[in-house]
ZAMARGU-4260 file (C-alpha; in steps of 0.2 Angstrom, whole numbers, plus 5000, padded with zeros to 4 digits):
<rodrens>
0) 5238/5119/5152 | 5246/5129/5137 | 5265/5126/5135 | 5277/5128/5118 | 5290/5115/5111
5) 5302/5118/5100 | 5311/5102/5092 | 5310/5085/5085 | 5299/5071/5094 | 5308/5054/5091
10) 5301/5036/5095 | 5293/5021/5091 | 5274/5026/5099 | 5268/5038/5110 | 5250/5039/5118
15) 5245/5061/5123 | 5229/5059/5133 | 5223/5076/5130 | 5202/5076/5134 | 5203/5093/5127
20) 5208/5088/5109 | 5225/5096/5102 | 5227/5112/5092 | 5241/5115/5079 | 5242/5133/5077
25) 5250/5146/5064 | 5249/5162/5073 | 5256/5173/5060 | 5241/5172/5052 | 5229/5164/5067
30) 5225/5149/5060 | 5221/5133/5069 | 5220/5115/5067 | 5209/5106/5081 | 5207/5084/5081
35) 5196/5081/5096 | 5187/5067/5102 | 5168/5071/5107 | 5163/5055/5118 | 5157/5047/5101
40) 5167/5053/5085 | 5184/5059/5082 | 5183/5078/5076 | 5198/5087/5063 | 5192/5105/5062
45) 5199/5120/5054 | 5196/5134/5065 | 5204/5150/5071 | 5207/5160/5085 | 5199/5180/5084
50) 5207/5189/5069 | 5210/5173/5057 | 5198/5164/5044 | 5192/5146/5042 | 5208/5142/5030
55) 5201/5126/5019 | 5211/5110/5023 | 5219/5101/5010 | 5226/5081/5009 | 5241/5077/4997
60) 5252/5064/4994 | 5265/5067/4981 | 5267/5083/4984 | 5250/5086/4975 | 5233/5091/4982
65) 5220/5076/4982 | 5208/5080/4991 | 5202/5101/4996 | 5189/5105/5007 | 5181/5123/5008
70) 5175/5132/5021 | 5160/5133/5016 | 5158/5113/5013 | 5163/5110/4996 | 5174/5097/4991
75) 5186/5096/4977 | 5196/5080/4972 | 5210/5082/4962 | 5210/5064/4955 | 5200/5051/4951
80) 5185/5046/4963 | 5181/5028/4966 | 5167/5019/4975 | 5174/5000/4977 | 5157/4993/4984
85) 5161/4971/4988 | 5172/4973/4972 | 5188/4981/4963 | 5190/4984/4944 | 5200/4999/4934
90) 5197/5017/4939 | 5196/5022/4921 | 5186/5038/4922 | 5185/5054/4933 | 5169/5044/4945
95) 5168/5026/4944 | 5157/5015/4954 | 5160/4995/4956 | 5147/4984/4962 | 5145/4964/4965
100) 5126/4963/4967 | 5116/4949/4960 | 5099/4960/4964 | 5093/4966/4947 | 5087/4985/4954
105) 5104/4987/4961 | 5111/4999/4945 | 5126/5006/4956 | 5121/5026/4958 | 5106/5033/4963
110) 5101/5049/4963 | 5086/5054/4975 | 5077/5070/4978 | 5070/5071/4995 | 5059/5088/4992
115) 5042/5083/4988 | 5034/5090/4970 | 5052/5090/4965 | 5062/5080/4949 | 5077/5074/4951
120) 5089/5077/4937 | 5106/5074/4933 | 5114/5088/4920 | 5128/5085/4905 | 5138/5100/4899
125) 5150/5101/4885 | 5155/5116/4875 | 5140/5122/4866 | 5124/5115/4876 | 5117/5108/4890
130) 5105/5092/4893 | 5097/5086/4907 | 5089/5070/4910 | 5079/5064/4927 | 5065/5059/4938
135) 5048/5066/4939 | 5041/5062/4957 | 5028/5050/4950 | 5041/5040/4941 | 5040/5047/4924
140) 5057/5047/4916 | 5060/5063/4904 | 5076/5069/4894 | 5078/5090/4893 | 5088/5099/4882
145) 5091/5117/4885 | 5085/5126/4870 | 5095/5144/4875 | 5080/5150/4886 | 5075/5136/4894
150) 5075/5117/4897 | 5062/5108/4888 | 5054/5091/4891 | 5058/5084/4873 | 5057/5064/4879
155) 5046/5060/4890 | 5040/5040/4896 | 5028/5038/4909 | 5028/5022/4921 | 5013/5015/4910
160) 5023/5016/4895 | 5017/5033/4885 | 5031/5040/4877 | 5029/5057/4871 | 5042/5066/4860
165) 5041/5082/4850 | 5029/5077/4837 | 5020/5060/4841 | 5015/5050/4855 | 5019/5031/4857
170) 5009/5019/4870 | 5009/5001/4873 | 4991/4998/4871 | 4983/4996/4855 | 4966/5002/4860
175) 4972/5019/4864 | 4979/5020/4846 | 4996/5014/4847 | 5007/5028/4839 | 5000/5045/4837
180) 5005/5063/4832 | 5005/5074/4847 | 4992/5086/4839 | 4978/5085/4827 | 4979/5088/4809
185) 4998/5097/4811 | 5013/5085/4808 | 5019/5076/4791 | 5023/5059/4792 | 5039/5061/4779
190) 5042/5074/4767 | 5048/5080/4748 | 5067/5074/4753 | 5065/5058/4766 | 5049/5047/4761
195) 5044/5032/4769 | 5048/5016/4757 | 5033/5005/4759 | 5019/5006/4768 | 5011/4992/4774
200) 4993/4991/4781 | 4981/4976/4784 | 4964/4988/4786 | 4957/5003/4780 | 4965/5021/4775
205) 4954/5034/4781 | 4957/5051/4771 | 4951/5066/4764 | 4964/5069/4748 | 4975/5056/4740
210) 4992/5065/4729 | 5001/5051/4719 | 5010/5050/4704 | 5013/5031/4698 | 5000/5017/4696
215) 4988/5013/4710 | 4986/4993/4710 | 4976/4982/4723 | 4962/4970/4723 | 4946/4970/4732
</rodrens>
């Protein structure tokens, strides 16, 4: 039934076998808190009653708000958030994660992107840029900085070891040239204001002009 109380309830313990859940109602504004049991989880719900809204519902302790969560879903901590997996240690930044894992592939977060044909990324923002870095669906590894139009791949390492950057790609096979310029005939290797020292080569140079100033020495 529906009944209203007005008071204090006082005691040690008391058990309220209510199958239908209870409802803590403001009805100036008609807004209603439900906590019911389904037959298999426990239920707290923000709901209302005809004219009111889904207000959010908010844990404090304090007197400050810890912990908000919207009606729409989103959740907003107002403190530091910690994931003490098998292990405790100092809560130093706004998400810490401690683990104990002697397994080598255990790195403590992972971010995983369930839509097939999509990367995973995980995005930093500070005052005057953005840069994301991520997971193509192959396993390529890439970093992206937003150039003010767009993000561009600037780093990019495959799972057979090609890295590719703006200007050169690196591989880890010799046979396919080692370190390379990413087009033909384009880049410099140094210029006028930052040389390279020495060069060191055991084989031949094959070129079509050589500029010096200085004494060319060697033996043959």
């Amino acid at each position: 039934g529906t009944g209203t109380f007005s008071g204090t309830l006082t005691g040690t313990s008391a058990t309220f076998n209510l199958d239908a859940g209870l409802t803590l109602e403001r009805t100036s504004v008609d807004s209603r808190l439900r906590m019911f049991n389904t037959g298999g989880e426990w239920i707290i719900a923000s709901t209302y009653g005809s004219t009111g809204a889904y207000d959010p519902i908010k844990f404090q302790t304090s007197d400050t708000t810890r912990l908000t969560i919207a009606a729409n879903g989103a959740a907003t901590f107002g403190g530091k958030v910690a994931i003490d997996d098998g292990v405790s240690g100092s809560h130093e930044f706004p998400l810490t994660v401690n683990i104990d894992s002697s397994t080598t592939q255990e790195c403590g977060l992972e971010v995983r992107q369930h839509t097939a044909s999509t990367d995973a990324r995980m995005r930093f923002k500070g005052p005057g840029g953005y840069c994301r870095f991520g997971m193509e669906p192959g396993g390529a590894f890439f970093v992206e900085p937003f150039t003010g139009s767009a993000y561009v791949k600037h780093l990019h390492l495959t799972t057979s070891g090609i890295l590719t950057a703006p200007y050169m790609v690196a591989t880890n096979a010799i046979g396919s040239g080692g370190c390379n310029p990413i087009a033909n005939d384009t880049h410099n290797l140094g210029n006028s204001s930052y040389k390279w020292k020495n060069l060191f080569i055991s084989d031949d140079i094959s070129t079509s002009t050589i500029s010096m100033t200085g004494a060319l020495t060697g033996t043959t």
